[in-house]
RONUSE-14661 format. One record per residue: x, y, z of N, C-alpha, C in turn. Coordinates in steps of 0.001 Angstrom, whole numbers, plus 500000, padded with zeros to 6 digits. Last residue first. Layout:
     n.x     n.y     n.z    ca.x    ca.y    ca.z     c.x     c.y     c.z
       X       Y       Z       X       Y       Z       X       Y       Z
...
This chain:
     n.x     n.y     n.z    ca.x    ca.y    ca.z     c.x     c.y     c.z
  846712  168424  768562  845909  168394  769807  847170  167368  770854
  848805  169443  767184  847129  170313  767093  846769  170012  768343
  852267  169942  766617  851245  169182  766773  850133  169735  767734
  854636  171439  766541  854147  170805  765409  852595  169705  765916
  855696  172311  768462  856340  171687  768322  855938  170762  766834
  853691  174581  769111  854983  174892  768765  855798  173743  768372
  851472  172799  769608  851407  173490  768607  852961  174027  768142
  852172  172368  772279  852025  171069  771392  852116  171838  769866
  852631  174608  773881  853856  173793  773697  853583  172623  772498
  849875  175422  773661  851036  176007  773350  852094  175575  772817
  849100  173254  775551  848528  173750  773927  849457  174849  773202
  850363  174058  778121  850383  172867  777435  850072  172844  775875
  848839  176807  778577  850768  176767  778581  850926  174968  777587
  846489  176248  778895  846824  176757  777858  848284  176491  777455
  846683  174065  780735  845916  173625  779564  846668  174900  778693
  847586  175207  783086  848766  174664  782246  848135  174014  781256
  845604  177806  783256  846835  177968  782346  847631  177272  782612
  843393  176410  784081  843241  177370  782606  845169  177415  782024
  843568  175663  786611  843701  174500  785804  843835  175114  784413
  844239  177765  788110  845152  176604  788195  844955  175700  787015
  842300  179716  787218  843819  179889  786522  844187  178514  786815
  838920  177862  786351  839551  178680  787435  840916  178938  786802
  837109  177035  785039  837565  178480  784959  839001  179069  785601
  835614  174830  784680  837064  174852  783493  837412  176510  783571
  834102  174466  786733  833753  174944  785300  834586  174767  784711
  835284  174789  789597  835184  173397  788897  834570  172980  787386
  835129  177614  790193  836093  176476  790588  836478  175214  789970
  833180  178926  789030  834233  179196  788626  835635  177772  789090
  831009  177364  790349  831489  177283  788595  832543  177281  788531
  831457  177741  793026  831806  176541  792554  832512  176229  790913
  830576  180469  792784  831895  180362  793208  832313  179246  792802
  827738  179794  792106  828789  180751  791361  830331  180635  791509
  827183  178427  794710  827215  177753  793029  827986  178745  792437
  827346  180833  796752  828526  179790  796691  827917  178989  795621
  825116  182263  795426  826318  182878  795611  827157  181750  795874
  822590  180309  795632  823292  180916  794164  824714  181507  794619
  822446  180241  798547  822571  179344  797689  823497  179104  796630
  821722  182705  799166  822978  182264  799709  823697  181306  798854
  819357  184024  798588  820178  183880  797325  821784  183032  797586
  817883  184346  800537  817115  183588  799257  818717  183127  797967
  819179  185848  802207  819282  185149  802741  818788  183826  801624
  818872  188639  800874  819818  188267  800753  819868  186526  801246
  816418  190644  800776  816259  189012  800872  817572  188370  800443
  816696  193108  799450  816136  192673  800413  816115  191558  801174
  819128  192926  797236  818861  193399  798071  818227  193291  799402
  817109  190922  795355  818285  190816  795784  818802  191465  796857
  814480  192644  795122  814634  191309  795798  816229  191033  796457
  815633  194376  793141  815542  195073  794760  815133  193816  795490
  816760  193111  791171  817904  194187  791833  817102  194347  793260
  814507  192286  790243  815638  191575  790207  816653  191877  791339
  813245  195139  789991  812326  193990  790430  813537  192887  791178
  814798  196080  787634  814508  196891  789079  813996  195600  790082
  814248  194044  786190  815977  194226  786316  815485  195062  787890
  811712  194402  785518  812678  193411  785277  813731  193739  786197
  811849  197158  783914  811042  196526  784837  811592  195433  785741
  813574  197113  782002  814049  197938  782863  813109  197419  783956
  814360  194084  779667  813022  195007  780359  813640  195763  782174
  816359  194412  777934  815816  195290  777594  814846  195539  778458
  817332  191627  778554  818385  193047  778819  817899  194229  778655
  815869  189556  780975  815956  190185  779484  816882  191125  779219
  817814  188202  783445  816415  189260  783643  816942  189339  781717
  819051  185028  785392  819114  186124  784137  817450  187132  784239
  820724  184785  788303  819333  185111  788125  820041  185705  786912
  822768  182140  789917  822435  183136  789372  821100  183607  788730
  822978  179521  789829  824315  180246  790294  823997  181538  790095
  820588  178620  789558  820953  177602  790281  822364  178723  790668
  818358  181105  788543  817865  179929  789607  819205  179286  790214
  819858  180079  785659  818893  180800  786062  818536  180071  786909
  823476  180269  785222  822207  179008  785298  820836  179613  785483
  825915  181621  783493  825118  181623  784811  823878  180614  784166
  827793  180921  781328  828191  180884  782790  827209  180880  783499
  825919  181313  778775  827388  180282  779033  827497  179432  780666
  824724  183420  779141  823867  182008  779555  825101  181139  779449
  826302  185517  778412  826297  185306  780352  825542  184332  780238
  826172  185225  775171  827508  184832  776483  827293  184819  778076
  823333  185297  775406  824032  184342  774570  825415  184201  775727
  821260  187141  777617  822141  187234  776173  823290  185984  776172
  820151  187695  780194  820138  186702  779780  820418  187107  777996
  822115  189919  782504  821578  189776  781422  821212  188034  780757
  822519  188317  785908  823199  189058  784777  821974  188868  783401
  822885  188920  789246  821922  189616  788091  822338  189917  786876
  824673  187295  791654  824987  187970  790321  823147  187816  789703
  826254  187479  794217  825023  186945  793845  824714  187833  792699
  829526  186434  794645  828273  187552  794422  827346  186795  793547
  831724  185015  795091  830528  184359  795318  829636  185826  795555
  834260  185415  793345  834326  186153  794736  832829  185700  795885
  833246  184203  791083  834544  183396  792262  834674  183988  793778
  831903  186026  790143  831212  184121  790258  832340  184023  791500
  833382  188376  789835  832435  188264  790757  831981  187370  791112
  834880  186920  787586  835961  187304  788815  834898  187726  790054
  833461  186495  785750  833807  185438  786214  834644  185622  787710
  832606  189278  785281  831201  188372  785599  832277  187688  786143
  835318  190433  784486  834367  191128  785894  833268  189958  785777
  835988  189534  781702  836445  189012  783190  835706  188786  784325
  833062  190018  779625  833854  190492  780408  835014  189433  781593
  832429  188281  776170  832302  188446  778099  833526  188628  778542
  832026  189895  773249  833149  189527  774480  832496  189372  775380
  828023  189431  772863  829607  190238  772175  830503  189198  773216
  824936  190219  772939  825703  189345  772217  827333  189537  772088
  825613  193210  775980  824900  192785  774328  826241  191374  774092
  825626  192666  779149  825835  192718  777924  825319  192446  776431
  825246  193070  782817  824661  193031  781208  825642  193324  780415
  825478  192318  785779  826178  192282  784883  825073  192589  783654
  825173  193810  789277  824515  193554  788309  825662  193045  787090
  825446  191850  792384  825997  192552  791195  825111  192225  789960
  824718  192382  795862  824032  191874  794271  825318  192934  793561
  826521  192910  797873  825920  192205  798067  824771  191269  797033
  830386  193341  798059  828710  193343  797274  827531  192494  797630
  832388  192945  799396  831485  193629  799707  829897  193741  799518
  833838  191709  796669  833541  190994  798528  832719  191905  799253
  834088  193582  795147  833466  191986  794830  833157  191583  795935
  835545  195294  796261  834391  195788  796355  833427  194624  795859
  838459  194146  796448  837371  194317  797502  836028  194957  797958
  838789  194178  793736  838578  193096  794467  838038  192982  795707
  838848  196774  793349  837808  195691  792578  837817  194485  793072
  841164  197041  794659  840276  197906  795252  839080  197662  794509
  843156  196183  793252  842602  195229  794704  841762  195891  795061
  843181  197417  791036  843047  195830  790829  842264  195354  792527
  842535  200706  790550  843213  199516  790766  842468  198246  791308
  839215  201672  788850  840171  201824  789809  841349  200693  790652
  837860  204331  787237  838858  203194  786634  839469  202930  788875
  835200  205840  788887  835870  205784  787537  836604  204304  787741
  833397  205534  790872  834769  205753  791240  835449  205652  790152
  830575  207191  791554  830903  206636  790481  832331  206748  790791
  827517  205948  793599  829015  206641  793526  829642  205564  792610
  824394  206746  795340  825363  206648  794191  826892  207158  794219
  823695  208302  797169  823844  206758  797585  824531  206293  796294
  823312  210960  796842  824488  210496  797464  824649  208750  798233
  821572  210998  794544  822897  210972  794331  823595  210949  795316
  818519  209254  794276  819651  210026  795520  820704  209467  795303
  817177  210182  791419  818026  209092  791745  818949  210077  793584
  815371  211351  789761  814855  210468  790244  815829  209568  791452
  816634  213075  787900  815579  213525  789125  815567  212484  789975
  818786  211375  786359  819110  212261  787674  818255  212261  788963
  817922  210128  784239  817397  209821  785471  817680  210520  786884
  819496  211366  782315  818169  211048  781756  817255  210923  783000
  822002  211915  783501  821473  213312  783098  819473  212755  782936
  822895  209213  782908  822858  209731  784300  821687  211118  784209
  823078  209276  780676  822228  208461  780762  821866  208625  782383
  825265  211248  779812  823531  210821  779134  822712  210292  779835
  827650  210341  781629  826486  211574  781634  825397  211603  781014
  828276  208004  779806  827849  208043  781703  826732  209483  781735
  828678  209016  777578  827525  208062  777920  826896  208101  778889
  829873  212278  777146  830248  210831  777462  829041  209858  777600
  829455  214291  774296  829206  213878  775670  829744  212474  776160
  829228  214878  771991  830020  215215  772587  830524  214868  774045
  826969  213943  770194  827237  215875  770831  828270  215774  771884
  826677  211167  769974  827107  212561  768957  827343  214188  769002
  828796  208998  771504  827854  209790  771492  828156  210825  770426
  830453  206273  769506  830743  207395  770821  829396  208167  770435
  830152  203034  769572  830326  204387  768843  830426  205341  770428
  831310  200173  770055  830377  200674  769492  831045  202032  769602
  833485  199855  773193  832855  198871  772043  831690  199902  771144
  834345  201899  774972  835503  200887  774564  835087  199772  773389
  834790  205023  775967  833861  204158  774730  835022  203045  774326
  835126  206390  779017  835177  206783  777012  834461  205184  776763
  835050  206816  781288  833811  207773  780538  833957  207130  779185
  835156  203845  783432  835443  205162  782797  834421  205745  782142
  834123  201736  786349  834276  202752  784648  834529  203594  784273
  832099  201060  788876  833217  200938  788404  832978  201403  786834
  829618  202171  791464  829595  201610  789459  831071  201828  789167
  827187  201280  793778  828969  201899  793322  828915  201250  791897
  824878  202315  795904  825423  201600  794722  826953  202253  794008
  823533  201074  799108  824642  202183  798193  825172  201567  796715
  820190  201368  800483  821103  200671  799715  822383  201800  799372
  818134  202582  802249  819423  201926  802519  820741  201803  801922
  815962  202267  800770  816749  203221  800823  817888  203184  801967
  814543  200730  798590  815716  200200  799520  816777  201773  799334
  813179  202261  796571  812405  200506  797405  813574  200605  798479
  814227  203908  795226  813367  203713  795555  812769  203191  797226
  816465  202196  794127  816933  202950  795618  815485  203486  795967
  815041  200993  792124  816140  200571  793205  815929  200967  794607
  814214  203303  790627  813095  201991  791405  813616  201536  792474
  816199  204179  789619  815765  205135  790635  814488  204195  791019
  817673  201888  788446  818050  201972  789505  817157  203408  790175
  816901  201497  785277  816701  200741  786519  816701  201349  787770
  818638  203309  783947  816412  203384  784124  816019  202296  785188
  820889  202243  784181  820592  203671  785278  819085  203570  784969
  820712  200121  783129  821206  199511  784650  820488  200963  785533
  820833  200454  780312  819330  199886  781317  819560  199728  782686
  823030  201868  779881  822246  202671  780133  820633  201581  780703
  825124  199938  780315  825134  200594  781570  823200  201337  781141
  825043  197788  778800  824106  197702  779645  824090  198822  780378
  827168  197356  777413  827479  196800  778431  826154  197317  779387
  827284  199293  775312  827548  197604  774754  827181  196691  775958
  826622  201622  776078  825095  201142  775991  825614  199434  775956
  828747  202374  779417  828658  202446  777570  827402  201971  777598
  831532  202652  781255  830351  202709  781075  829341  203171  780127
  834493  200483  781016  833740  201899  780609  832382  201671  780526
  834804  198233  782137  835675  198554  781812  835566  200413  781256
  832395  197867  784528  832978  197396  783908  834043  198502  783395
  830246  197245  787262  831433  197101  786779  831954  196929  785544
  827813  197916  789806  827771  197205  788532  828899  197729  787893
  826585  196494  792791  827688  197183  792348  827185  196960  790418
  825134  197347  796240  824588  197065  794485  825541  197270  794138
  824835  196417  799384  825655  197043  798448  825476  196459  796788
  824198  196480  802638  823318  196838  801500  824183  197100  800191
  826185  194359  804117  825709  195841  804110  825392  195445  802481
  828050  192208  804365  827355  191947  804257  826219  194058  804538
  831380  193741  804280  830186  192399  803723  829610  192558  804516
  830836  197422  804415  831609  195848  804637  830915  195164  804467
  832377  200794  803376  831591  199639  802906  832133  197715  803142
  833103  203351  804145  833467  202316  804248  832634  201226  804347
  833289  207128  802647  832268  206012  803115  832932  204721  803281
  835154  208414  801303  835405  208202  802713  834562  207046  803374
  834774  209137  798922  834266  210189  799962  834354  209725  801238
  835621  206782  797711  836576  207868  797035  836026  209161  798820
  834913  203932  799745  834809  204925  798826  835629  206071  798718
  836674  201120  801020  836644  202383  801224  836422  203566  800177
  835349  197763  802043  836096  198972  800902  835602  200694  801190
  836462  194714  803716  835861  196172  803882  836545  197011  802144
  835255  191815  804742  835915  192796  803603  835614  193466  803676
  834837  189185  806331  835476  190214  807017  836053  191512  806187
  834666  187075  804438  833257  188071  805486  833854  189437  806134
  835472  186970  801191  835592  187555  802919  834452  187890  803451
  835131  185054  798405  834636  185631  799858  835402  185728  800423
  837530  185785  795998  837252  184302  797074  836338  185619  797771
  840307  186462  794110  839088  186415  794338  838220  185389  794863
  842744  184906  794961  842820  186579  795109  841255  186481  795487
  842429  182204  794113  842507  182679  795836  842535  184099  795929
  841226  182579  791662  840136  182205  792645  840951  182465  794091
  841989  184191  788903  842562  183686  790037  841923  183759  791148
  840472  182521  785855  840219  183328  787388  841150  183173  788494
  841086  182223  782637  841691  182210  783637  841755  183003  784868
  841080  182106  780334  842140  183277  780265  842548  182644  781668
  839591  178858  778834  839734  180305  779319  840743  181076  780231
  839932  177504  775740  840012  177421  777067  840171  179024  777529
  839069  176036  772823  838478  176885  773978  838722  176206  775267
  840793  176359  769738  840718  175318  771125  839790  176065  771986
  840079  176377  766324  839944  176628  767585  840291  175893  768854
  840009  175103  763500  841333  175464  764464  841318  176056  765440
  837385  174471  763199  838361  173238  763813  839864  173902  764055
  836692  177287  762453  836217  176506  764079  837042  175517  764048
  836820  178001  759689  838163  177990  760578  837792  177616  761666
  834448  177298  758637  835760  176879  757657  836732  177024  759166
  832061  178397  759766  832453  176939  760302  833968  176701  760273
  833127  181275  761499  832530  180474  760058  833027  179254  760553
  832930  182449  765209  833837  182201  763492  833081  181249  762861
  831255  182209  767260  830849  183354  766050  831666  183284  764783
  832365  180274  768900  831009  179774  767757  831027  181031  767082
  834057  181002  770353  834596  180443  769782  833662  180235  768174
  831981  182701  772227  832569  183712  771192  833176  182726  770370
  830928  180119  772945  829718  181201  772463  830936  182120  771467
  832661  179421  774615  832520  178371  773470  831672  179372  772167
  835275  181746  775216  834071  180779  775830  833827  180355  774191
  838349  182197  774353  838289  181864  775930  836310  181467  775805
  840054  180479  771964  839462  181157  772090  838569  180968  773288
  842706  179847  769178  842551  179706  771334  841233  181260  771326
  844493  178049  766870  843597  179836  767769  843556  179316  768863
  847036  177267  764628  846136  177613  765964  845214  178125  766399
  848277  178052  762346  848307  176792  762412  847269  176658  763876
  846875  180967  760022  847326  180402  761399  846850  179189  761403
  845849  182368  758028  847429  182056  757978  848225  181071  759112
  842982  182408  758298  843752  181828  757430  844952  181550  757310
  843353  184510  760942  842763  182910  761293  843091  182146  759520
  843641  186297  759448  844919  186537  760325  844597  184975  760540
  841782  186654  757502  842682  186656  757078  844155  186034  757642
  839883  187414  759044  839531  186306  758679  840932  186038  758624
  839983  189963  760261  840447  188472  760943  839835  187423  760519
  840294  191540  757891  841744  191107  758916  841608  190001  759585
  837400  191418  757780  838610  191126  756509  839467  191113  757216
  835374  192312  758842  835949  190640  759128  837415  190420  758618
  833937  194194  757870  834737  194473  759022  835922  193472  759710
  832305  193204  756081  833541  193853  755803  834265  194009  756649
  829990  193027  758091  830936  192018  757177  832069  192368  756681
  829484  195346  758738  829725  194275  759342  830400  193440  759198
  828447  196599  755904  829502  197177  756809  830019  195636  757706
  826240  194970  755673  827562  194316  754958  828854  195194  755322
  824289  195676  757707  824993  194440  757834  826304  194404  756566
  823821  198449  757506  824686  198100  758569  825228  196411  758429
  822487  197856  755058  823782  198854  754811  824905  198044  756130
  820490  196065  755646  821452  195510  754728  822659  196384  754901
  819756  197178  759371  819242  197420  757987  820497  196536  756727
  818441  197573  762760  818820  196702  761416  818352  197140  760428
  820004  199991  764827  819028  199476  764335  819319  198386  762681
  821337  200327  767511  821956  199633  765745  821314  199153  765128
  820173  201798  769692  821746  202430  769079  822071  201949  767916
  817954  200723  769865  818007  202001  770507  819239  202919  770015
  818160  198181  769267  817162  199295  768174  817689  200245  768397
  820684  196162  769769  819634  197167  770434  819531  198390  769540
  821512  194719  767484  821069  193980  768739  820153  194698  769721
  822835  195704  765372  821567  194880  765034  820815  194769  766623
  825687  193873  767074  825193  194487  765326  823336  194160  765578
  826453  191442  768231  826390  192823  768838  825621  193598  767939
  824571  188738  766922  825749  189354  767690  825441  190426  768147
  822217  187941  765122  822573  187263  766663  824158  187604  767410
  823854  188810  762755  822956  188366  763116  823434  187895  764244
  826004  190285  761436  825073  191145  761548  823730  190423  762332
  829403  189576  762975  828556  189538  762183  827111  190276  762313
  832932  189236  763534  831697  190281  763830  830662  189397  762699
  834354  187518  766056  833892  187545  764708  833148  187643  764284
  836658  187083  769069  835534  187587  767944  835158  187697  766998
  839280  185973  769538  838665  186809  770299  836989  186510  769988
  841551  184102  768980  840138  184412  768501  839396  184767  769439
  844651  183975  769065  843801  184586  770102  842690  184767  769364
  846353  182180  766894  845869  183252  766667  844923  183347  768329
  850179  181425  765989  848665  180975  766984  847805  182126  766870
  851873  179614  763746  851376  181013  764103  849949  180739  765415
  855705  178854  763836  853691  178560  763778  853152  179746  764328
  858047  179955  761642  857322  179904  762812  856089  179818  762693
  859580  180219  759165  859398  179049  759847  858561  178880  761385
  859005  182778  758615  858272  181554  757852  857891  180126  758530
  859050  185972  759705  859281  184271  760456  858584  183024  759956
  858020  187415  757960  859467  188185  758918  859315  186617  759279
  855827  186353  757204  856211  187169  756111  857537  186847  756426
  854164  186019  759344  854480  185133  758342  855139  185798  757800
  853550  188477  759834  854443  188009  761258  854916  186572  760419
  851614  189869  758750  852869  190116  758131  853767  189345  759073
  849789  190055  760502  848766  189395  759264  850207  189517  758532
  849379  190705  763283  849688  189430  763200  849603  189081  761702
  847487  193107  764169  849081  192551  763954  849594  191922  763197
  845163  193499  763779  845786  193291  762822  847046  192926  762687
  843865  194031  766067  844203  194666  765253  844989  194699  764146
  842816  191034  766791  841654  192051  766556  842113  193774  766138
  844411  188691  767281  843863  189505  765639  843262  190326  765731
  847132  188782  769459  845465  188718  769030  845350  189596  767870
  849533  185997  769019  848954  186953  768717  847265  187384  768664
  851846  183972  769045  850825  183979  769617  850660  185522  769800
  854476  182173  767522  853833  183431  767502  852254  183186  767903
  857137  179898  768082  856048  180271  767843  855565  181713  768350
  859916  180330  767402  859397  178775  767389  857821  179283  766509
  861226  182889  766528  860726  182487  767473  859899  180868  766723
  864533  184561  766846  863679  183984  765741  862395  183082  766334
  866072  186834  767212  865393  185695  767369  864477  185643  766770
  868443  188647  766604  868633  187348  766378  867485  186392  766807
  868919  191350  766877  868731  190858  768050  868693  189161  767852
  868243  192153  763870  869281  192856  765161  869666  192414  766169
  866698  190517  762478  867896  191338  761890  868778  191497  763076
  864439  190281  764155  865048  189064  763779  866628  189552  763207
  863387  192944  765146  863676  191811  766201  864870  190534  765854
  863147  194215  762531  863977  194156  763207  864418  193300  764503
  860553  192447  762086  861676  192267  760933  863270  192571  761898
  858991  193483  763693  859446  191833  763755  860714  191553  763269
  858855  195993  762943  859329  195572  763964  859878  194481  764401
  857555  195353  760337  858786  196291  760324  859524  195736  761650
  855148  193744  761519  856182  193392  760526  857501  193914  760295
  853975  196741  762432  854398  195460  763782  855654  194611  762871
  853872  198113  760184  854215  198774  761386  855028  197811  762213
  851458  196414  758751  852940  196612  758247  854083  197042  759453
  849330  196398  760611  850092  195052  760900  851573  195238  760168
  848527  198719  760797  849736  198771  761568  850396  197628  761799
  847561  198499  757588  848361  199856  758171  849081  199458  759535
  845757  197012  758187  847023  196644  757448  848206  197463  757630
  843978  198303  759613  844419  197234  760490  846228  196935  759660
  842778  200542  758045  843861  200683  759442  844497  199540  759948
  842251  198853  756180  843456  199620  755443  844025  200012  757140
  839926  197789  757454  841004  196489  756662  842404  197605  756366
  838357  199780  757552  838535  198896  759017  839806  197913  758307
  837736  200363  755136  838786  201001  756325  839217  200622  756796
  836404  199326  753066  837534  198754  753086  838228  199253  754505
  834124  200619  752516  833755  198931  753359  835072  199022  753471
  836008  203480  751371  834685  203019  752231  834988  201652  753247
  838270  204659  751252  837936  203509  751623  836335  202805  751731
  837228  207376  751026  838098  206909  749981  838672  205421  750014
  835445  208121  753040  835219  208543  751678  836641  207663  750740
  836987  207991  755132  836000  206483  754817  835971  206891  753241
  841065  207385  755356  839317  208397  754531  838451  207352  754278
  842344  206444  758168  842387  205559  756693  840350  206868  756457
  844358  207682  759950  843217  207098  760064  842887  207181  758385
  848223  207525  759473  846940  208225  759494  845582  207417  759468
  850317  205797  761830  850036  205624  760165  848508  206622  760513
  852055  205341  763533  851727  206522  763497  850988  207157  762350
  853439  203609  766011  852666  203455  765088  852040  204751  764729
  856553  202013  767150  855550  203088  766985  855062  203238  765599
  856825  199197  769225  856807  199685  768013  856172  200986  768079
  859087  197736  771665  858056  198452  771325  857899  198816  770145
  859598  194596  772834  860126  194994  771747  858968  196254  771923
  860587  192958  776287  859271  193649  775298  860283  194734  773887
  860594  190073  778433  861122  191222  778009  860429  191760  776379
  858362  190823  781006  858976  189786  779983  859571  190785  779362
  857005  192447  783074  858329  191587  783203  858977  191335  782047
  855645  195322  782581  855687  194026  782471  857017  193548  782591
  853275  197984  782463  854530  197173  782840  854267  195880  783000
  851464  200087  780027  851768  198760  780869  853012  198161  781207
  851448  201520  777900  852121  201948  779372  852146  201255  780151
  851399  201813  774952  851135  201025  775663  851702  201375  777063
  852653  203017  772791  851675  203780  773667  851071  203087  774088
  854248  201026  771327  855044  202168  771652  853900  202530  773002
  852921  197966  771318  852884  199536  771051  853110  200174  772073
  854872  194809  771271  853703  195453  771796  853380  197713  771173
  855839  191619  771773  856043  192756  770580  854659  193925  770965
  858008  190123  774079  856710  190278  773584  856829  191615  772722
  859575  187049  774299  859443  188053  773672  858172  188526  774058
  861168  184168  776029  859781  184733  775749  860103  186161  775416
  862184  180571  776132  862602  182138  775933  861367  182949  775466
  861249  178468  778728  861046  178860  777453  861881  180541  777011
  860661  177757  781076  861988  177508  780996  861991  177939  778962
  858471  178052  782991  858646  176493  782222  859919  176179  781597
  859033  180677  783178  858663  179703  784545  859267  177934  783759
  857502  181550  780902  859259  181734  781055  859680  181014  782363
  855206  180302  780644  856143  180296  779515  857577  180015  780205
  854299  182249  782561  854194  181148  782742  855221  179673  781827
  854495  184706  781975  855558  184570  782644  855196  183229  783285
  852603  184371  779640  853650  184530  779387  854621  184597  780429
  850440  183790  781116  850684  182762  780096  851814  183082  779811
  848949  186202  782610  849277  184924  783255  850057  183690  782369
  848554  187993  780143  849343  188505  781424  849720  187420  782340
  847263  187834  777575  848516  186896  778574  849212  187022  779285
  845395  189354  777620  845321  187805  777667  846383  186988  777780
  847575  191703  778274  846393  191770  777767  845849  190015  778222
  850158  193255  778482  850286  191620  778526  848883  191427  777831
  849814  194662  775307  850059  193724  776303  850527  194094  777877
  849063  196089  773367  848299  196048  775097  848646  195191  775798
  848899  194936  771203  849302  196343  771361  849029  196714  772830
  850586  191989  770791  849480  192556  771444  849690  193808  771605
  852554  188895  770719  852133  189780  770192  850555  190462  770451
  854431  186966  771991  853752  187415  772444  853279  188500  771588
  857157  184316  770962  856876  185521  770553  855289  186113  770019
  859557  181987  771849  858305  182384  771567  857839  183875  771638
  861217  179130  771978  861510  180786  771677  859756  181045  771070
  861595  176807  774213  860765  177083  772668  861525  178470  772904
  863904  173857  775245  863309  174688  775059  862814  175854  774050
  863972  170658  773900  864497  172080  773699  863446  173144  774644
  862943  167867  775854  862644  168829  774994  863287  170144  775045
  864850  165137  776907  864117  166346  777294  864029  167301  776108
């Protein structure tokens, strides 16, 4: 029988992508660390090293192309310090290191543990063509300046994917944005839907912030994500929707999100997005069929998936969200953007309807069929559910592929 591993979770957010992998780890009988930031507030089981990070935002004027590389180095030294003490004080030393690059952690974790393999989480890998960059006129318009910014922006994670015996990257589309040179150290498997949480109810009820109680099968538009921003469509979702409710005055639409800015830039006067873009269509929109419930616990997204009757999804070229795969499973009849990562998952016609991301026409049109004619789409709503089931999505089968790839890599071996 095989030793068990010593392994060591790295993420300023953790659990983050391994909220299911690491007390899966320790299930299997492995010793598990995780190295995470001080200003992280997440609870978690495993047991956790914190670091504090407090290094100043890096002068563009005195960095220029280089910033994005001096903040990242800046707290991968920070995490290294930490590692360092993990190994000095506490004695472990870990087999293997599984880390996401997208701040740099991970680029000194060689340094503090030679003898440990390194796994990298390949999230992403910015570039100026056919990605996020460049993608809507409206916010990144194309020019050489914005593209070698872009490029520059790579320098940590190229760097972090040069030092590493691994990656793991959750769809094939984000696996494809790294340079050829490092794709053969990719695996793609995904994070992982837990399909019995998320599943139809007929019988699901959710209860708005004002009391309203919303049950399957009732008129219900939802569109979800992590903050409501341009990266994610929110602003074609609101020129959409006074057609919407228009046509189907019935309908109630609920929008999950915060105000701040989780991809691209922040507005320039100050404002949050949500309000821009709300402020643009106001006249047009009966605000009391609208409702915005900001951020809101786990089961109370889960029972507004079961409620829904169309969900919208959009995104620019970039990360796909959870929320598309966790609505496929819940069997919503999904309206998602046709961009590079939601053609991964949805089929046009067979689990789902893509609309352009840019024609607001479109999308109203999309949105109020859906709505009306629920009975056209029964179809698509259990295929969605299937994907997720039998796609390579679902958790049962995602994480003992990952937990397994794990274990092969820690022991010295790729596939």
């Amino acid at each position: 029988m095989a030793r068990p591993l010593n392994l060591l979770f790295v993420h300023q957010n953790f659990p983050g992508q391994f909220l299911h992998l690491a007390p899966e780890m320790i299930r299997r009988g492995h010793r598990v660390v995780a190295l995470t930031d001080q200003a992280n507030k997440r609870q978690t089981s495993v047991p956790t090293l914190r670091y504090r990070h407090e290094a100043p935002r890096a002068d563009p004027n005195a960095c220029r192309l280089g910033r994005t590389y001096t903040e990242m180095t800046d707290r991968a030294v920070t995490v290294g310090r930490a590692a360092a003490t993990l190994r000095k004080q506490h004695g472990f030393v870990p087999d293997l290191i599984f880390g996401h690059s997208g701040w740099g952690e991970t680029l000194f974790l060689k340094e503090v543990f030679p003898e440990a393999k390194l796994m990298i989480y390949a999230e992403f890998y910015y570039g100026a063509t056919g990605r996020d960059v460049g993608f809507d006129p409206e916010f990144s318009p194309r020019s050489l300046d914005q593209a070698m910014i872009t490029e520059a922006r790579n320098a940590h994670l190229g760097l972090s994917m040069l030092q590493a015996d691994a990656a793991l990257s959750p769809t094939h589309w984000q696996a494809s944005t790294f340079p050829p040179a490092l794709k053969p150290l990719i695996e793609v498997i995904f994070d992982g839907v837990d399909t019995a949480t998320n599943r139809p109810d007929p019988n699901a009820t959710h209860t708005l912030p004002n009391g309203l109680t919303l049950r399957a099968g009732d008129e219900v538009l939802t569109f979800i994500n992590r903050n409501l921003e341009p990266y994610r469509g929110y602003h074609i979702f609101m020129r959409a929707l006074p057609a919407v409710l228009a046509a189907r005055p019935q309908a109630q639409v609920v929008l999950i999100g915060g105000d701040d800015v989780s991809y691209g830039a922040k507005p320039k006067d100050g404002r949050s997005w949500k309000d821009i873009f709300l402020d643009e269509v106001r006249l047009g929109l009966d605000l009391s069929r609208v409702h915005f419930t900001g951020r809101v616990p786990y089961a109370q997204f889960v029972s507004l998936m079961q409620v829904s009757r169309v969900h919208a999804y959009l995104t620019y070229p970039f990360v796909l969200s959870w929320s598309l795969l966790e609505a496929m499973a819940s069997g919503c009849a999904i309206v998602g953007s046709d961009t590079a990562p939601v053609r991964e998952l949805i089929r046009h016609g067979e689990n789902g309807r893509l609309v352009d991301f840019f024609d607001v026409q479109g999308w109203s049109d999309a949105l109020i069929e859906g709505l009306a004619h629920p009975e056209r789409f029964a179809a698509q709503r259990a295929a969605a559910r299937q994907t997720i089931l039998t796609g390579g999505y679902d958790l049962t089968e995602c994480l003992p592929r990952t937990a397994d790839y794990v274990e092969r890599v820690a022991r010295g071996a790729r596939a």
